[in-house]
Backbone as CSV, one residue per row, in Angstrom:
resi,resn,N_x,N_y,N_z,CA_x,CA_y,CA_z,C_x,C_y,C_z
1,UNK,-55.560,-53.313,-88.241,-54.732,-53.929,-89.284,-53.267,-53.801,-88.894
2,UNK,-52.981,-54.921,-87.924,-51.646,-54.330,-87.609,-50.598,-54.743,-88.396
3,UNK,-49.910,-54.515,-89.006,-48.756,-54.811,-90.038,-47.310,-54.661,-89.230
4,UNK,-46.617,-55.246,-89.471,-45.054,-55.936,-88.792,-44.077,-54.787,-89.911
5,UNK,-43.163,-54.799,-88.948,-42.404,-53.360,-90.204,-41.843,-53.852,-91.371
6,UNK,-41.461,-55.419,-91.581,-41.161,-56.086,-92.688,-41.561,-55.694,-93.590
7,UNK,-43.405,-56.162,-93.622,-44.085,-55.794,-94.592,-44.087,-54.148,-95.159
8,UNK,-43.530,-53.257,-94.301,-43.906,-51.860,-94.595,-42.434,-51.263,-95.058
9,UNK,-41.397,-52.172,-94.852,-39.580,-52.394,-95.951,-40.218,-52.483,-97.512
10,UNK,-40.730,-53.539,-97.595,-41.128,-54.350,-98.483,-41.554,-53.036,-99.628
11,UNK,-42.572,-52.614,-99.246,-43.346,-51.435,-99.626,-42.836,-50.018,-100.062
12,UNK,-41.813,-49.943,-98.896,-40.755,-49.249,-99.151,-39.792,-49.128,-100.570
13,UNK,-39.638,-50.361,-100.485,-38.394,-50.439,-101.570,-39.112,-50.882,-102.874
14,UNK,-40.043,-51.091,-102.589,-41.253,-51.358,-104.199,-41.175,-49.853,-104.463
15,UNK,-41.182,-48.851,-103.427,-41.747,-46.982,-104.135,-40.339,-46.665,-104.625
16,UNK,-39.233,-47.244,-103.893,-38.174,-46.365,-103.323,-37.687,-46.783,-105.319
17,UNK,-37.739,-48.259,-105.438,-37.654,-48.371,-107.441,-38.310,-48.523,-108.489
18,UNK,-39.385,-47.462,-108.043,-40.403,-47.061,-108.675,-39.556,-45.324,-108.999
19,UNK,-39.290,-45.303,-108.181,-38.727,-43.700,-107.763,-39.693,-43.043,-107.049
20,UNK,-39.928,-42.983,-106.205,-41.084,-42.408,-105.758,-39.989,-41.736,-104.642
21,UNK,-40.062,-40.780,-104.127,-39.386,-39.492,-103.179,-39.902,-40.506,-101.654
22,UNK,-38.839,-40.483,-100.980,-38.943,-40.766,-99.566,-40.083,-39.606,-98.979
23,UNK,-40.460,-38.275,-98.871,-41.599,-37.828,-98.614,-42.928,-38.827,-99.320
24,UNK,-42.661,-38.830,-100.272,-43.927,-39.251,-100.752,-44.393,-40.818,-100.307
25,UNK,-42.953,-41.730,-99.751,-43.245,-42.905,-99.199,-43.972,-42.667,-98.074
26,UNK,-43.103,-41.764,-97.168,-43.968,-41.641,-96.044,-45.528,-41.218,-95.798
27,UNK,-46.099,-40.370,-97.095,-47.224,-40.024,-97.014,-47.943,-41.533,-97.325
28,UNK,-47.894,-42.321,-98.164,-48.561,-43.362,-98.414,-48.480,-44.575,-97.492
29,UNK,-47.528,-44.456,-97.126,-47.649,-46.202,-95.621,-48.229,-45.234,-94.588
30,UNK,-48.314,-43.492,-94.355,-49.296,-43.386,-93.126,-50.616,-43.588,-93.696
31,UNK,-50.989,-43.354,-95.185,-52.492,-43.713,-95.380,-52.816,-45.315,-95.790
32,UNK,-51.984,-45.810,-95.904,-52.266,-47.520,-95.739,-51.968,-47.795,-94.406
33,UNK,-50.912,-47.369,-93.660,-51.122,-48.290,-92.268,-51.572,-47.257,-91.044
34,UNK,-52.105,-46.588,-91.507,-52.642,-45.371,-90.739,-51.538,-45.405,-89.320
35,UNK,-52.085,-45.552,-88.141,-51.529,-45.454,-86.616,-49.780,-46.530,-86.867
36,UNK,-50.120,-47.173,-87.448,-49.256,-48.491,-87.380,-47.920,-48.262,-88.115
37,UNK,-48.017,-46.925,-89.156,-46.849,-46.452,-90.476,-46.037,-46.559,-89.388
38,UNK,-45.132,-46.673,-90.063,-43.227,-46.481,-89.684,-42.885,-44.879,-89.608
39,UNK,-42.091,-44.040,-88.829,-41.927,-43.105,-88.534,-41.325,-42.409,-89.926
40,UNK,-41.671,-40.815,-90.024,-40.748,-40.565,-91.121,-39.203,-40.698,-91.426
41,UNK,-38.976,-40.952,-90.000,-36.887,-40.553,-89.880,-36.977,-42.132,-90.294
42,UNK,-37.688,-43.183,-89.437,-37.402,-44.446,-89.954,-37.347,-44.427,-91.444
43,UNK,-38.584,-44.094,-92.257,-38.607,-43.928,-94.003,-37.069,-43.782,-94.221
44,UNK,-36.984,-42.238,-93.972,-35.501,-41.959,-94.462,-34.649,-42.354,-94.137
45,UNK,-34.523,-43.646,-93.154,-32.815,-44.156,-92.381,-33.058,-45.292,-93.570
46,UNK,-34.130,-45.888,-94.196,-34.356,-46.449,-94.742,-34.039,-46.386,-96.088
47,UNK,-34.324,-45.141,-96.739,-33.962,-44.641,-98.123,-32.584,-44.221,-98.335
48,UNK,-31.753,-44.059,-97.094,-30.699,-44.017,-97.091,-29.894,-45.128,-97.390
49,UNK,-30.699,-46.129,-96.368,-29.437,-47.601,-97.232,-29.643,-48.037,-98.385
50,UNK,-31.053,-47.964,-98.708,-31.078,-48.451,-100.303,-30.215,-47.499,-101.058
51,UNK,-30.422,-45.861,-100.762,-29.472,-45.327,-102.080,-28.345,-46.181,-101.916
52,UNK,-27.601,-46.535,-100.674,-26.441,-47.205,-100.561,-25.952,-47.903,-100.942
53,UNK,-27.435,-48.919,-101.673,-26.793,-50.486,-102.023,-26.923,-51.142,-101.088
54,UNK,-27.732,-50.649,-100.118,-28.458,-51.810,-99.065,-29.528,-52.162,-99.694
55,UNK,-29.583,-53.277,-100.063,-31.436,-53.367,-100.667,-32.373,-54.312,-99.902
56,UNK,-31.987,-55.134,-98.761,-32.001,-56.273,-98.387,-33.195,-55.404,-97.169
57,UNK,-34.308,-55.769,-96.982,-35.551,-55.263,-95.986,-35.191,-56.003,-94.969
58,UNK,-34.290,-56.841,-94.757,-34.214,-57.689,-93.159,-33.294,-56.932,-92.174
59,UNK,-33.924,-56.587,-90.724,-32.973,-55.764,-89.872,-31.945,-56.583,-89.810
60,UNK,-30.794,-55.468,-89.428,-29.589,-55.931,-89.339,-29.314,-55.372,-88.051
61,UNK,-27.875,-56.644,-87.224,-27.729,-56.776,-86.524,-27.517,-55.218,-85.756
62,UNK,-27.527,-54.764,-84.027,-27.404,-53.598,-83.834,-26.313,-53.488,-82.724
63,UNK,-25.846,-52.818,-83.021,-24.320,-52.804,-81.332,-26.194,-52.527,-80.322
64,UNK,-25.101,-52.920,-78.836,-25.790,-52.887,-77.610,-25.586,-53.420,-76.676
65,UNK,-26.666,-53.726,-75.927,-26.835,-55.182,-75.181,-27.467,-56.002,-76.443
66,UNK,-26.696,-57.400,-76.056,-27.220,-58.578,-76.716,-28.625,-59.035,-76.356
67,UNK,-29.054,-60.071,-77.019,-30.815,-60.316,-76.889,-30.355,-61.568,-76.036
68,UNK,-30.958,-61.864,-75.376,-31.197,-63.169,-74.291,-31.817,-63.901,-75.694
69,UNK,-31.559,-65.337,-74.625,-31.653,-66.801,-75.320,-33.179,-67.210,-74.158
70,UNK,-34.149,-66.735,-74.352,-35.015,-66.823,-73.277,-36.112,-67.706,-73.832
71,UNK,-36.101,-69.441,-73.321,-37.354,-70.348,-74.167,-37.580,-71.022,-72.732
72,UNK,-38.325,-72.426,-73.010,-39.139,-73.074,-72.409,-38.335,-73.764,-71.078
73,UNK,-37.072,-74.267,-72.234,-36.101,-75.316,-70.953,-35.419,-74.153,-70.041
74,UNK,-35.009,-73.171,-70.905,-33.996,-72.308,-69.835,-35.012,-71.741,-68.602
75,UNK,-36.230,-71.451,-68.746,-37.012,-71.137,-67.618,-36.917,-72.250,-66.757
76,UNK,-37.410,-73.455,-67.273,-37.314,-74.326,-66.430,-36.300,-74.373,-65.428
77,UNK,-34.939,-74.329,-66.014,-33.749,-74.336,-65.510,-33.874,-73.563,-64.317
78,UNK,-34.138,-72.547,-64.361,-34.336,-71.390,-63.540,-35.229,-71.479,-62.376
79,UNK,-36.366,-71.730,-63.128,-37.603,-71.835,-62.057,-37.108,-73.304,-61.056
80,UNK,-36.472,-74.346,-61.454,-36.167,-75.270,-60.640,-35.163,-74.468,-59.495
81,UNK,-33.883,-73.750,-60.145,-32.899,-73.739,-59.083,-33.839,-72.467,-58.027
82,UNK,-34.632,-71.989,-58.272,-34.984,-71.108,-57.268,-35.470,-71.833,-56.190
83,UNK,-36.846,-72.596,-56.748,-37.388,-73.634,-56.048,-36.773,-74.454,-55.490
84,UNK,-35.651,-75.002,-55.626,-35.021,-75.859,-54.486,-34.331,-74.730,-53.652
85,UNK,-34.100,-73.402,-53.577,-33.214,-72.559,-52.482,-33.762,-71.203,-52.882
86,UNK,-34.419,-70.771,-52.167,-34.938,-69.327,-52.425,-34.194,-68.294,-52.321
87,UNK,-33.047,-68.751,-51.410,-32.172,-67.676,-50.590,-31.080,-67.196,-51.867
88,UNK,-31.182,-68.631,-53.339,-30.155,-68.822,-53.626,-29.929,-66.569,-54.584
89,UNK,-28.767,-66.457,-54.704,-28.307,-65.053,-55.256,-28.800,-65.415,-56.439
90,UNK,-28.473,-64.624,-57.541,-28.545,-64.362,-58.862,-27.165,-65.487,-59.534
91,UNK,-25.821,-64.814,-58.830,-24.799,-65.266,-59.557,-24.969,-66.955,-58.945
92,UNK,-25.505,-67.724,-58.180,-25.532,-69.073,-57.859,-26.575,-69.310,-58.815
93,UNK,-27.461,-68.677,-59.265,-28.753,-69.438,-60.382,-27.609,-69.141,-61.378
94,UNK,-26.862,-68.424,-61.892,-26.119,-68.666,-63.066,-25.282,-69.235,-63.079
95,UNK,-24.788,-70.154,-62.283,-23.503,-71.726,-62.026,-24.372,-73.025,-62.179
96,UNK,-25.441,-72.410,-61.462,-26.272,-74.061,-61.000,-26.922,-74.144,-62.764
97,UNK,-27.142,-73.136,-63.398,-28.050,-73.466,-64.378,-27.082,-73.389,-65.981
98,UNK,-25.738,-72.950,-65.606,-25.159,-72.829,-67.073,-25.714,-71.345,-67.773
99,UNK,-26.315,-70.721,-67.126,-26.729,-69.327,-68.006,-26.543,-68.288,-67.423
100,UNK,-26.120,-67.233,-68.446,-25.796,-65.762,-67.875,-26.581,-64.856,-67.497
């Protein structure tokens, strides 16, 4: 039963205004999603923003590295410029193709 962590926010914040104790959340999504629960520190990074006035279950953005733009055409893009020059570097597939 694999469940997506959305659904297990969701669940979250149904106990969290219910009042139900962040321990006690965590005991119940490990016996509903057994292997699959969300970690306890996750629970509580969690119960932390709601006390906050975060109420909103959708992740929010994270400093880092950024996420690639990685679909169907940009492979293409790619897989062509190799295929016409094998020799070609990294930084020549990112001129010939427009991507970083």
């Amino acid at each position: 039963m694999m469940a997506d962590n959305k659904e297990q926010r969701v669940c979250m914040k149904f106990c969290f205004l219910l009042g139900t104790s962040a321990a006690e959340s965590v005991l119940m999504l490990q016996e509903a999603f057994k292997v699959d629960a969300l970690s306890k520190t996750q629970v509580y990074e969690w119960y932390s923003g709601f006390k906050g006035g975060e109420m909103s279950c959708e992740d929010q953005p994270r400093s880092g590295r950024p996420s690639t733009c990685q679909n169907d055409e940009n492979l293409e893009k790619i897989c062509n410029a190799i295929n016409a020059d094998h020799h070609r570097i990294t930084e020549e597939i990112s001129e010939i193709t427009d991507l970083s």
